[in-house]
BAKEMI-36113 format. One record per residue (C-alpha): residue in one letter; x, y, z. Coordinates in steps of 0.05 Angstrom, whole numbers, padded with zeros to 5 digits, always signed. Layout:
<atoms>
aXYZ...
</atoms>
This chain:
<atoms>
x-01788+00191-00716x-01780+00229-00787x-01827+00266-00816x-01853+00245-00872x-01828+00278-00933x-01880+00326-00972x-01902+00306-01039x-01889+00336-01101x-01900+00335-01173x-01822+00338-01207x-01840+00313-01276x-01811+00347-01331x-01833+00376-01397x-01778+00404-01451x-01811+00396-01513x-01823+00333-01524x-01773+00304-01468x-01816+00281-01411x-01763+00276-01341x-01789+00246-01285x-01750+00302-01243x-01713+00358-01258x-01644+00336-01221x-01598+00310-01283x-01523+00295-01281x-01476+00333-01326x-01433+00314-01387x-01358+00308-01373x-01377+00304-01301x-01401+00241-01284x-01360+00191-01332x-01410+00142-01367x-01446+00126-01308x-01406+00061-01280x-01359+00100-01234x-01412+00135-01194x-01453+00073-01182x-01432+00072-01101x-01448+00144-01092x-01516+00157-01128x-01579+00110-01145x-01572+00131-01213x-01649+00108-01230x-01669+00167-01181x-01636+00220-01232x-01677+00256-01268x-01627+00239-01336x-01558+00220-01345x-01517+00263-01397x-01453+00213-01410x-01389+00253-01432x-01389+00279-01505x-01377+00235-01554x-01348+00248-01622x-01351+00205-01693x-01283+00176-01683x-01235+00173-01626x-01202+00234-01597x-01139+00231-01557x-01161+00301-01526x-01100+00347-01510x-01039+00352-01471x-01040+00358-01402x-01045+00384-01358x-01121+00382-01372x-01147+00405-01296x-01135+00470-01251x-01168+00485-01192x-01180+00554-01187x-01224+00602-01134x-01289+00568-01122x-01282+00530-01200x-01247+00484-01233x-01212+00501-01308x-01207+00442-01347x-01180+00429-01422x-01205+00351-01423x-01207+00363-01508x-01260+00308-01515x-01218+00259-01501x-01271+00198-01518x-01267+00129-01549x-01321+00151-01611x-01380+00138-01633x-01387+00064-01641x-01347+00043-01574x-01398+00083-01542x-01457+00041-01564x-01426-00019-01570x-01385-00010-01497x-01426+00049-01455x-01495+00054-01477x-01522-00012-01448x-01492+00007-01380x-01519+00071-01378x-01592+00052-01410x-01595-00009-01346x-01593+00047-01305x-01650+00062-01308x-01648+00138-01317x-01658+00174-01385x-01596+00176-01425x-01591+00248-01458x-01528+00235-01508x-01482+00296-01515x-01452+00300-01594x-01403+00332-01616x-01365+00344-01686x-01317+00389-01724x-01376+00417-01772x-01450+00409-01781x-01445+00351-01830x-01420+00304-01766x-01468+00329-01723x-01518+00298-01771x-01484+00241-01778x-01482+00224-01717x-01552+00248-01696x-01567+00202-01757x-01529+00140-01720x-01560+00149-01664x-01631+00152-01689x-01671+00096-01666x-01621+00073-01617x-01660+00037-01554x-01654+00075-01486x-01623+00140-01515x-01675+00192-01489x-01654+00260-01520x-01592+00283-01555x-01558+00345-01533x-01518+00381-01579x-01452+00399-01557x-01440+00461-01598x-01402+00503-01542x-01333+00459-01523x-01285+00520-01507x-01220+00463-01504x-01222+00445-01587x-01213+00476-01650x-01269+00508-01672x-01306+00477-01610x-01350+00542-01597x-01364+00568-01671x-01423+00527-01690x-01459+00562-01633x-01437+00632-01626x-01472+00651-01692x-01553+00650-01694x-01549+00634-01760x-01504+00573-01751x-01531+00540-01698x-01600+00550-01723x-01571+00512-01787x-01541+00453-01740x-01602+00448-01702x-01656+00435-01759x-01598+00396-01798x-01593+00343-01739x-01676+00349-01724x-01688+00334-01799x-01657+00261-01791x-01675+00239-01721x-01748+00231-01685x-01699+00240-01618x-01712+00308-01579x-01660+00361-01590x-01626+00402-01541x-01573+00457-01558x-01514+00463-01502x-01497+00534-01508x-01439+00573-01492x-01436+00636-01453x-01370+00665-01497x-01417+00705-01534x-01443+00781-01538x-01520+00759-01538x-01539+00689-01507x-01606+00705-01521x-01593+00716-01596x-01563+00643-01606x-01626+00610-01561x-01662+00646-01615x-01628+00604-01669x-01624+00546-01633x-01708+00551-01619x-01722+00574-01696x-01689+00506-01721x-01726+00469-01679x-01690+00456-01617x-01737+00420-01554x-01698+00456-01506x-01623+00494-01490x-01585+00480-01440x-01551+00540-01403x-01492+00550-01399x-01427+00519-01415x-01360+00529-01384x-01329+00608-01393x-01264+00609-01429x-01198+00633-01374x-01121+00608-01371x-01085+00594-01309x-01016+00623-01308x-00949+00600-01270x-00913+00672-01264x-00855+00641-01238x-00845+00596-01293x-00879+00642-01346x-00914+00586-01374x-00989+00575-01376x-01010+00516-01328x-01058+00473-01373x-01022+00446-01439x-01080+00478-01488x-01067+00540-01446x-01134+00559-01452x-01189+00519-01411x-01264+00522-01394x-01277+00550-01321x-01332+00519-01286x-01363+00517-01216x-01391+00563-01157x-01350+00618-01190x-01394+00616-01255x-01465+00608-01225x-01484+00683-01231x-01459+00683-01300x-01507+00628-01311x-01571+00654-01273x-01559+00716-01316x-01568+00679-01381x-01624+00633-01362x-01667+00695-01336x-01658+00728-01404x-01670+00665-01445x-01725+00653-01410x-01765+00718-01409x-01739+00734-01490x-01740+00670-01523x-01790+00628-01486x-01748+00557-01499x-01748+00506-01445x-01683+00513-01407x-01635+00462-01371x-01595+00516-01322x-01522+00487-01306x-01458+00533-01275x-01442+00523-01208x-01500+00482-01174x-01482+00458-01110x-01539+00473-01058x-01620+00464-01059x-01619+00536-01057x-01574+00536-01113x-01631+00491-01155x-01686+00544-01130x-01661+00604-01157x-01654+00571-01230x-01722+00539-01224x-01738+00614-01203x-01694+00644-01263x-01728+00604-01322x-01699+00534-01314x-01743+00478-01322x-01688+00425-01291x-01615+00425-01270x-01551+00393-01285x-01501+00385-01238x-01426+00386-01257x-01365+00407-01214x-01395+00396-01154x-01395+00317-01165x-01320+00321-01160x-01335+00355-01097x-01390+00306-01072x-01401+00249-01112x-01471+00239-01068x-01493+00313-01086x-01554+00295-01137x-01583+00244-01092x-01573+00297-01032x-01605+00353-01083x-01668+00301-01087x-01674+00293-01025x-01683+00361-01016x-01721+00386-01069x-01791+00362-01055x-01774+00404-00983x-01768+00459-01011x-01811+00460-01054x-01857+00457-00993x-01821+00524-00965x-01843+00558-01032x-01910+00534-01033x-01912+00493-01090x-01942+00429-01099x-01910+00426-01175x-01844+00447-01201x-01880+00473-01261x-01908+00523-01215x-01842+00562-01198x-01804+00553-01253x-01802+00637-01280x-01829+00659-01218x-01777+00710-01210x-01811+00778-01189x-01776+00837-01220x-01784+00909-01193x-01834+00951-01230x-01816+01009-01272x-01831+01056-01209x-01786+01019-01171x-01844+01023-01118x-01874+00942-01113x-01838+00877-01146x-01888+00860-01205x-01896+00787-01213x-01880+00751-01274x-01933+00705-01296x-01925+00633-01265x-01980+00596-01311x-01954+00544-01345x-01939+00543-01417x-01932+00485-01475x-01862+00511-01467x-01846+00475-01405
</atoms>
């Protein structure tokens, strides 16, 4: 016989985004929902984050568009999407059936289509959150909006002026201080950030002298980016205080724990679903588990729990693990 599987609490506070668990799917990763149906019982996922969409339709760019590398994947997809009104009209009502939370990644050339499209999409049934895509490394001007504080602050509060939707910045980790930008993003009002998108690399044929993906430069994701990740979560976390959505390389349980540990208050898994399309419901599974192991009845509880060495270097001094409105 099993043994029964310990209970949990896995609800989910970013702002004013309630989750019922902290296990979401990531955008560009998962499709719009319809091709994953045999692997994952998508109303078990904590949210669904369908691939970025964009006012009108891109083409995205040449290929090739995908690279394996060591332990990651380099892609140049270029946002390659049908637009705006396809997507509600041809997507949405899929993805809302589900009967997850539908987090909508945007997406535009310059703050004025951000809000419009947050201004679209306002009032929408079944769209849960909107997060703001403001970190696409494979476009022109795909990272600018949110390397500057300044600018992303002014996207942020221009897109949470027009919609009553929760408002999550997607940040990007091509920048001197993360922590600077979550700043921004927080001061104009965003619910939450989620940490991090893909770092910028090329993929070279020597032999041919040629660069291997068609925009030459791509977004590197996966296993190989996870520390990279932790790194900024932890410092978001402690400096800025924001609710956090950790992404970059999450394959494992243990991979979950140590961003609940870092400062995230859920997870979104990417690459790996290429890997193993059943990986989210298999992260589920596990969760409440260990959980268990780390003796916590709540998630709440562990999320920031990392214990940092003191000043002596003598005893690891705990960081404070009671809950905030922040989470």
């Amino acid at each position: 016989m099993h043994s029964p599987q310990p209970s949990a609490d896995l609800t989910v506070s970013l702002g004013r985004l309630r989750l019922p668990n902290p296990i979401l799917v990531a955008s560009g990763t998962f499709g719009y929902g319809r091709e994953m149906v045999d692997y994952v019982d998508l109303a078990r996922l904590g949210g669904i984050v369908p691939k970025t969409i964009t006012p009108l339709p891109r083409a995205g760019n040449v290929p090739w568009r995908t690279i394996e590398t060591a332990s990651g994947l380099l892609n140049s997809i270029g946002l390659d999407n049908d637009g705006v009104e396809a997507f509600l009209a041809k997507q949405l009502p899929f993805l809302v059936s589900s009967g997850a939370p539908v987090l909508v990644s945007i997406a535009g050339a310059d703050a004025g289509e951000f809000v419009a499209l947050a201004r679209r999409l306002d009032g929408v049934a079944g769209i849960a959150a909107l997060e703001l895509n403001v970190s696409c490394p494979n476009v022109s001007h795909g990272v600018d909006l949110g390397t500057d504080p300044a600018t992303c602050r002014g996207v942020v509060a221009g897109v949470r002026a027009v919609t009553s939707l929760p408002v999550i910045a997607k940040l990007t980790p091509n920048v001197t201080d993360i922590v600077a930008v979550a700043r921004g993003a927080a001061e104009g009002g965003a619910d939450a950030v989620t940490l991090i998108n893909t770092l910028q690399g090329i993929a070279v044929d020597w032999r041919r002298r040629r660069p291997l993906l068609g925009n030459v430069v791509g977004g590197l994701s996966g296993p190989a980016i996870k520390p990279v990740a932790l790194r900024c979560v932890h410092q978001v976390h402690r400096a800025v205080g924001i609710p956090i959505i950790g992404v970059g390389g999450i394959m494992t349980i243990d991979d979950c724990m140590e961003f609940f540990v870092a400062g995230a208050s859920a997870v979104q898994i990417g690459t790996a679903s290429f890997a193993e399309p059943v990986v989210s419901g298999r992260l589920l599974d596990q969760l409440p588990i260990a959980l268990a192991e780390a003796g916590c009845g709540r998630l709440i509880d562990l999320v920031g729990s990392l214990r940092l060495p003191s000043r002596s270097g003598c005893s690891p001094a705990p960081v404070s693990q009671e809950p905030t409105d922040a989470h």
